[in-house]
C-alpha positions in Angstrom: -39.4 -35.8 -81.1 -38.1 -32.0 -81.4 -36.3 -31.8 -84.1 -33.0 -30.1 -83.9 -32.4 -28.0 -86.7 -31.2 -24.6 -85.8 -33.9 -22.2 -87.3 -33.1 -18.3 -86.7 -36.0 -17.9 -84.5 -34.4 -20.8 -82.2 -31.1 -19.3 -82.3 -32.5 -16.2 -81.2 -34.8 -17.6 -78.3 -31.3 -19.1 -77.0 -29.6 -15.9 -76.9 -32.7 -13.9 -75.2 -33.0 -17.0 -72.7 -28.8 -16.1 -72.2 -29.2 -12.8 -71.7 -32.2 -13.3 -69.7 -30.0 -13.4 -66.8 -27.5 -9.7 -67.2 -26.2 -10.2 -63.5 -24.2 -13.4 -64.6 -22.1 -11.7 -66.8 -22.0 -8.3 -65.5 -21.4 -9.6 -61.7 -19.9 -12.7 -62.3 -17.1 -12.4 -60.0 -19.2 -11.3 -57.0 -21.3 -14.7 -57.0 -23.5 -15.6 -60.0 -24.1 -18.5 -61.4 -25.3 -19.5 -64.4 -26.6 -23.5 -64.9 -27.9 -25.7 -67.6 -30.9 -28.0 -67.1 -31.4 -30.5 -69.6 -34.7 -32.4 -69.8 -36.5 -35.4 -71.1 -39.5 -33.8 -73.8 -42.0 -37.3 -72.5 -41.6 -35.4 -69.2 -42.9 -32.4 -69.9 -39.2 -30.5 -70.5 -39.3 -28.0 -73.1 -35.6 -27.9 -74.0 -32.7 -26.2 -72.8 -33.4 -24.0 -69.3 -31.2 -21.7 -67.8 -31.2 -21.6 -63.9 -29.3 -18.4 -62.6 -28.3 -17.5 -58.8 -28.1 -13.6 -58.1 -26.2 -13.0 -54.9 -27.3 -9.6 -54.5 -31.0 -11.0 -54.1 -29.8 -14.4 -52.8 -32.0 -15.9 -55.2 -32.4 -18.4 -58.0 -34.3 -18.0 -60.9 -35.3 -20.1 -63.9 -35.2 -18.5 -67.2 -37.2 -19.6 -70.5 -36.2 -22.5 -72.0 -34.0 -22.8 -75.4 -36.0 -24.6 -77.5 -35.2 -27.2 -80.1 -32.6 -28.8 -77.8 -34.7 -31.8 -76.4 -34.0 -34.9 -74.1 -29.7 -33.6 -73.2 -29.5 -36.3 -71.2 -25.8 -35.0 -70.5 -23.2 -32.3 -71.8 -19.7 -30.9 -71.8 -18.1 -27.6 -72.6 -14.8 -26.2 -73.1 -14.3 -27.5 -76.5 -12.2 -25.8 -79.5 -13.9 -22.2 -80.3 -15.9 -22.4 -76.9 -17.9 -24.9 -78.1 -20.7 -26.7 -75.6 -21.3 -30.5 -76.7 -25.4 -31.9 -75.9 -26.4 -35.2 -76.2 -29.9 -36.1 -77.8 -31.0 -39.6 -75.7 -32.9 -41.4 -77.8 -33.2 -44.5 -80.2 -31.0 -42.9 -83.1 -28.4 -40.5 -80.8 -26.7 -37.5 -81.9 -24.1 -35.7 -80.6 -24.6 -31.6 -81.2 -21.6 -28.9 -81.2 -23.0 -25.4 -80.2 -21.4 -22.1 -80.0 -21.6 -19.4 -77.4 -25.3 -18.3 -77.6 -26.4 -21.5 -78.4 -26.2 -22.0 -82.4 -25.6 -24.9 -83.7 -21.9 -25.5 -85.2 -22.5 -29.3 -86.0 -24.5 -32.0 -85.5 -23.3 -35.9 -85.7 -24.6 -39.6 -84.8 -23.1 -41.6 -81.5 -23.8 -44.9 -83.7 -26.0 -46.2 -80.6 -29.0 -45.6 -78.7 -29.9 -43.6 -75.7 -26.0 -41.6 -75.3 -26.6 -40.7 -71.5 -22.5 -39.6 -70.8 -20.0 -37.2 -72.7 -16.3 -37.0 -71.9 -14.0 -34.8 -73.5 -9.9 -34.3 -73.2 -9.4 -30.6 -74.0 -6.1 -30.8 -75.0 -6.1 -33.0 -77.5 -9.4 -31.8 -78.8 -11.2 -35.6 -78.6 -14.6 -36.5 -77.0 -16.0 -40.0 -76.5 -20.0 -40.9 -75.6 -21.2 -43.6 -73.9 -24.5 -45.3 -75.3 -26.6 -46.9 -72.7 -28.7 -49.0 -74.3 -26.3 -50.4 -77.2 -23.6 -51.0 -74.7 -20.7 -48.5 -76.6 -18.7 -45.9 -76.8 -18.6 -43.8 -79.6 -15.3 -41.5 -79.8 -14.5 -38.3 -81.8 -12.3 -36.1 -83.1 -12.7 -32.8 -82.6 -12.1 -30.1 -85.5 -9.3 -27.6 -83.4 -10.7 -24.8 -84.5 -14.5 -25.1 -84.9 -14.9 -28.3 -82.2 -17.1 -30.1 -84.9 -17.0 -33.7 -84.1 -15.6 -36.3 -87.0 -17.7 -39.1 -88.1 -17.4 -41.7 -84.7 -15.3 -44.4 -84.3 -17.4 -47.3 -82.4 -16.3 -49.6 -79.4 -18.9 -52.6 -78.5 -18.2 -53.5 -74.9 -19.2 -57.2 -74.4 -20.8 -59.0 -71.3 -24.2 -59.6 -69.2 -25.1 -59.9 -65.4 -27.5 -61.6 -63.1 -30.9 -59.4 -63.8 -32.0 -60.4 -66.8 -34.6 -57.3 -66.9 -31.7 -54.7 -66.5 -28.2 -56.7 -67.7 -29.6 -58.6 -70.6 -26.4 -56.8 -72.0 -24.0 -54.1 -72.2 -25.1 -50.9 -70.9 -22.2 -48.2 -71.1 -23.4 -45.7 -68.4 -20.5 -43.3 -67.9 -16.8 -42.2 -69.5 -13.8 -40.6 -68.3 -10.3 -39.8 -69.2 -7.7 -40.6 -66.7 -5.7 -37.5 -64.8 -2.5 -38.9 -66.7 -4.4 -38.9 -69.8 -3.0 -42.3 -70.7 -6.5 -44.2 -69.9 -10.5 -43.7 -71.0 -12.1 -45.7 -68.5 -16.2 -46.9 -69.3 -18.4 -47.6 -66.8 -20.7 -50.7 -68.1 -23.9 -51.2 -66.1 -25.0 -54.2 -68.0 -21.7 -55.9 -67.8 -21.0 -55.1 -63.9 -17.4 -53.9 -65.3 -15.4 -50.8 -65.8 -13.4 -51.2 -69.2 -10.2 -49.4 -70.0 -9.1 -47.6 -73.2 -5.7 -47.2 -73.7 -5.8 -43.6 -75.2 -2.8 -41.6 -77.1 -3.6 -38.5 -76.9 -0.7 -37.3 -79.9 -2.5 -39.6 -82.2 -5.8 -38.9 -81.0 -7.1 -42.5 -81.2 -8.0 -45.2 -78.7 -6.8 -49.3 -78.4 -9.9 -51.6 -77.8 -11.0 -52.4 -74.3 -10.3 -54.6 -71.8 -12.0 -55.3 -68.7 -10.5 -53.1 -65.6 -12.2 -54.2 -63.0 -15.2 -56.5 -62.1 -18.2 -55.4 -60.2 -20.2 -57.8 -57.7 -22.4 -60.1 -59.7 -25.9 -57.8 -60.1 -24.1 -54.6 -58.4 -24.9 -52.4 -61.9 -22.0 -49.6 -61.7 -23.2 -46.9 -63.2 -21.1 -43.6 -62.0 -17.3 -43.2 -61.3 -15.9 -39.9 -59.4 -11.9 -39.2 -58.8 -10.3 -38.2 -55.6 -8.5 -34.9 -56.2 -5.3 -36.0 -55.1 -5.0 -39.8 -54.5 -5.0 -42.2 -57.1 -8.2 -43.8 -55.8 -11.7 -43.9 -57.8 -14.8 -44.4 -56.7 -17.5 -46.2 -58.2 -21.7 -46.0 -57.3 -23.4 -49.0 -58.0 -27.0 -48.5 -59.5 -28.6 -52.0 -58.3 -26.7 -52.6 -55.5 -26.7 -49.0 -53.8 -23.7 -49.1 -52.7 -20.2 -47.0 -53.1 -17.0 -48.6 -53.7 -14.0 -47.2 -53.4 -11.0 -48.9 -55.8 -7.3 -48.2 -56.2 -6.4 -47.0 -59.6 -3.4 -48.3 -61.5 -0.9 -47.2 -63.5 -1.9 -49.7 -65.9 -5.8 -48.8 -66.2 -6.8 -51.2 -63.9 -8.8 -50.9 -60.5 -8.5 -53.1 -57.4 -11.4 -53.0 -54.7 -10.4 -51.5 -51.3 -13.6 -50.8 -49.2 -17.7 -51.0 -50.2 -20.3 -49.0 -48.1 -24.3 -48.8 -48.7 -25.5 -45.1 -50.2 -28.7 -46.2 -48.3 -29.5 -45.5 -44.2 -29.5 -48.5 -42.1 -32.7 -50.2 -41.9 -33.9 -49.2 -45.0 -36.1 -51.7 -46.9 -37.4 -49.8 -49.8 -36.8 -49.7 -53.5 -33.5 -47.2 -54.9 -31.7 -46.9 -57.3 -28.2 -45.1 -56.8 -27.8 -42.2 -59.4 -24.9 -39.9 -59.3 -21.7 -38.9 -57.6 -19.4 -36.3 -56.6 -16.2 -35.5 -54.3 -15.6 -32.1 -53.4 -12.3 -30.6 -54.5 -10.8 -31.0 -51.1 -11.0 -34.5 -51.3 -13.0 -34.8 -48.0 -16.7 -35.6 -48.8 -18.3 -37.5 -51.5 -22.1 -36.7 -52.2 -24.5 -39.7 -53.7 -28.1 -38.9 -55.2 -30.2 -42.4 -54.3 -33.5 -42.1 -56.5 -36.4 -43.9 -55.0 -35.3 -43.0 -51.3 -34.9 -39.3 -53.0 -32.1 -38.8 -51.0 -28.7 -37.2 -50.9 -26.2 -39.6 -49.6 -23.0 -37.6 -47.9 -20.3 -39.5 -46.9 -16.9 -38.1 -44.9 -13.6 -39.2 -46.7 -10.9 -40.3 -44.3 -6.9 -39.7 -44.5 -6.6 -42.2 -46.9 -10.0 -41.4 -48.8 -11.9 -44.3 -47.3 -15.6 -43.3 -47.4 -18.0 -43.2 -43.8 -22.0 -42.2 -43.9 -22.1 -38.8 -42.4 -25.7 -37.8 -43.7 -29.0 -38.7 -45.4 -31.1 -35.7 -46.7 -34.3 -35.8 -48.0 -33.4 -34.7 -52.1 -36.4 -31.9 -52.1 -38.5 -34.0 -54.7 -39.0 -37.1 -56.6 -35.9 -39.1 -58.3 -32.8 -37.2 -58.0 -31.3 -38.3 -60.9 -28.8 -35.3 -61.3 -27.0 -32.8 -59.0 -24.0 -30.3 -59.0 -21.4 -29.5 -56.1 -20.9 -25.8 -56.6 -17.7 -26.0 -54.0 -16.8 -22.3 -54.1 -20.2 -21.1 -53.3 -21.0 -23.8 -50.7 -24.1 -24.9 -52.2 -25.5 -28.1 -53.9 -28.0 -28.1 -57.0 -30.3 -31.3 -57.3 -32.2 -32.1 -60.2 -35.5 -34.4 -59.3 -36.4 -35.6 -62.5 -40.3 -37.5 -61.5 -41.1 -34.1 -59.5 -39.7 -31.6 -62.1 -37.9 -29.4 -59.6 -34.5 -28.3 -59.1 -33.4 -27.9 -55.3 -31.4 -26.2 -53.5 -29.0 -27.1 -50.6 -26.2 -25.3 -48.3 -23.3 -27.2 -47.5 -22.6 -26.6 -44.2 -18.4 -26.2 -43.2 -18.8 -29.8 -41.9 -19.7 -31.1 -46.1 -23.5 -31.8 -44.5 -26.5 -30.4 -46.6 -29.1 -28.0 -45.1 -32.7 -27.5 -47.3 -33.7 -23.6 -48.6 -36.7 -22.4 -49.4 -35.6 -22.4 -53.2 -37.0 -25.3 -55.3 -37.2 -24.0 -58.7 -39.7 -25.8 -61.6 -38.0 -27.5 -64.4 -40.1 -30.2 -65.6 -38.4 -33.5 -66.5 -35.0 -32.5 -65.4 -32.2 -34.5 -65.8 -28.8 -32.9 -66.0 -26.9 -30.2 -64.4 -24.1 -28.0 -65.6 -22.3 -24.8 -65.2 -21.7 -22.4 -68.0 
């Protein structure tokens, strides 16, 4: 594995990578973009890559990679002092604090293997990981001026499921904290459950969980997504391929309400249901199914029940990753087995439409917007 000290020369190759892309900053509010594509190392990634849009060329373009940033499986910014927060997936995870320009403000352990999710509540300056393979959730402190992380405090989430070769245990997959900021929910895989923290955000400290809500025995709920205005969740099942859609609760808890396939009729294949997304209008939710390599879009009724609307083929192999850009109208799909990044239209109806740009970033498996 890389390791992740922060050497000048690194530090240095981050900020050239930056500033590899001038229009961003210069033309930012005409259209640029700026994204982050994190990568696995045993898929070729060679760190950190910046992927930038210039509207005056219509083009994207991938910029060289920071190095000594391997396998962010997943990140967050907006932390105290502008800091950006990177995962390290692997047997012994770390959570690392950067500042603008990529230098490393802090580095810290998530007490459990493979961290694959990062949550943070701005406000209160706190963070919170979920480890896949240890089944827990490792929460922080944040220092308010630096956005350091504390030492962790651990939760163990508890449970099994049918398939012995993927729920043998607890597998945290995903975190959130509730709009009301009473709640961090965790989404178990291995424990077909979504567990609920009850968080005070003056104290800066979390209760121990309880179960919130039961999945179908074998489902494997890996992903949860928010409607924008109604307190409805929804949840994509990894196993199962399906998306359910649950009423939230004031008290943490979800009830199921309606359960449709992220696969097209007919289909007899292998997947495996990956990510999710509703756009900010509350009127389409967009599912990556890896295996079909497909985008899932689905059109979100009145009262946020979901309907299939589209299948498009993802522009690779294994979309394990993509980001709406809403304002811009366009969707950004990571293919992680292909080692491209693709890019979609969405059209005024929410349906995708394929370009002609599918950028190379080997082993890509997370999106974000800087």
């Amino acid at each position: 594995m890389t390791d992740w000290t922060t050497t000048r020369r690194s530090a240095l190759a981050g900020m050239a990578a930056t500033i590899a892309f001038p229009a961003v900053a210069k033309h930012a509010s005409s259209g640029a973009i700026t994204l982050i594509a994190g990568t696995y190392a045993r898929e070729g990634g060679k760190g950190l890559y910046p992927v930038a849009y210039d509207p005056r060329q219509d083009r994207w373009r991938v910029g060289t990679p920071i190095p000594g940033i391997a396998d962010a499986s997943f990140g967050a910014g907006g932390g105290p002092g502008g800091a950006y927060y990177l995962v390290r997936e692997n047997a012994a995870g770390e959570i690392a604090a950067y500042a603008p320009g990529w230098t490393r403000r802090g580095i810290v352990p998530t007490a459990g293997a493979d961290p694959c999710y990062v949550a943070i509540d701005r406000a209160s300056a706190c963070l919170a990981i979920a480890n896949y393979s240890s089944g827990s959730v490792a929460f922080y402190q944040l220092d308010k001026r630096t956005g350091v992380p504390s030492q962790p405090t651990l939760f163990r989430h508890t449970g099994s499921g049918p398939n012995h070769d993927r729920q043998d245990g607890p597998h945290a997959h995903w975190v959130g904290f509730s709009p009301d900021r009473r709640w961090l929910h965790s989404v178990d895989l291995g424990a077909d459950a979504i567990f609920a923290y009850r968080f005070d955000p003056r104290a800066r400290t979390l209760a121990e969980p309880v179960v919130a809500w039961r999945a179908p025995a074998g489902a494997g709920p890996r992903h949860l997504a928010r409607h924008p205005t109604r307190p409805i969740a929804y949840v994509v099942c990894e196993m199962a391929n399906t998306l359910i859609m649950l009423d939230a609760g004031a008290d943490g808890r979800f009830v199921t309400r309606h359960s449709v396939s992220t696969l097209p009729a007919g289909h007899r294949g292998a997947s495996q249901a990956a990510h999710i997304a509703v756009d900010r209008a509350g009127r389409r939710i967009y599912v990556s199914n890896r295996g079909h390599n497909s985008i899932a879009v689905f059109a979100l009724d009145s009262a946020g029940v979901p309907s299939p609307l589209q299948h498009v083929a993802s522009g690779g192999n294994w979309p394990r990753a993509f980001l709406l850009l809403d304002a811009e109208r366009q969707l950004v799909v990571a293919n992680e087995r292909s080692g491209t990044v693709a890019i979609f239209k969405i059209e005024s109806d929410g349906r995708l439409t394929a370009t002609d740009q599918t950028q190379t970033v080997p082993g890509a498996v997370f999106l974000d917007r800087i």
